[in-house]
C-alpha positions as CSV (number, residue, x, y, z in Angstrom):
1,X,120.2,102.9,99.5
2,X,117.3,104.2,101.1
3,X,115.5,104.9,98.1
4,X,115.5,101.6,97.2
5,X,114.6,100.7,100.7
6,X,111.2,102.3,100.1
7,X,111.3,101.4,96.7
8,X,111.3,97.7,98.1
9,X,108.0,98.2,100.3
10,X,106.4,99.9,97.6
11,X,106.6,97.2,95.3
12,X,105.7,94.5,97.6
13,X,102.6,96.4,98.2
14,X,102.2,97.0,94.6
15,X,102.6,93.4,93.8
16,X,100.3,92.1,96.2
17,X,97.7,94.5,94.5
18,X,98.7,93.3,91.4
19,X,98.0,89.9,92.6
20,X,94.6,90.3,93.8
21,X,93.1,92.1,90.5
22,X,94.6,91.4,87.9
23,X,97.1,88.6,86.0
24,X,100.6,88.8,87.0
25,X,102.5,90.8,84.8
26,X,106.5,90.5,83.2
27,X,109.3,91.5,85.4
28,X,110.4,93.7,82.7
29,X,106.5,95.5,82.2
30,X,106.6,96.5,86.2
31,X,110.2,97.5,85.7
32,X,109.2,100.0,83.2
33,X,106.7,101.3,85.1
34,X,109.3,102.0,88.2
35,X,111.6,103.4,85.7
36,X,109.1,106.1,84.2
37,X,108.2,107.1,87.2
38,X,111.9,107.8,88.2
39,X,114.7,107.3,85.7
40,X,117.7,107.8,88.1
41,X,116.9,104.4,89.2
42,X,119.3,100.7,88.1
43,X,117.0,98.7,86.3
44,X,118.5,95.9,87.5
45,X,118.3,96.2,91.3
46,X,114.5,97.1,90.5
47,X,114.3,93.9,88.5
48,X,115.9,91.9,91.4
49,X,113.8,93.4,94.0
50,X,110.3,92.7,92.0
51,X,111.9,89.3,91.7
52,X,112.6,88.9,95.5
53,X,109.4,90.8,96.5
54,X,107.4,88.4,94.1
55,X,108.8,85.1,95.4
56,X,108.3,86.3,99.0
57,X,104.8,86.4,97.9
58,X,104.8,83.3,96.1
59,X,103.5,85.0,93.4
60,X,104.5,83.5,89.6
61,X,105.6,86.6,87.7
62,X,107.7,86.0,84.4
């Protein structure tokens, strides 16, 4: 579980970047892009993390 920890901070980072410079993407686009970078992860804990990250953030991702 720690990976995902980590995973977790990285994409609320990366999501707050997002935010500032450019249009929020899908849920499924910065899934992919986790999931390139490391295939061992479960795509749908990453997708549940971007969603909690995002709505932490309040930011409107789809």
């Amino acid at each position: 579980m720690d990976d995902y920890s980590s995973l977790r901070e990285q994409i609320g980072q990366d999501l707050d970047t997002l935010h500032r410079t450019e249009h929020p993407k899908s849920i499924f686009e910065i899934a992919d892009d986790y999931l390139l970078g490391n295939p061992n992860l479960n795509r749908v804990i990453v997708e549940d993390i971007i969603k909690e990250e995002a709505d932490k953030r309040g930011i409107a991702i789809h």
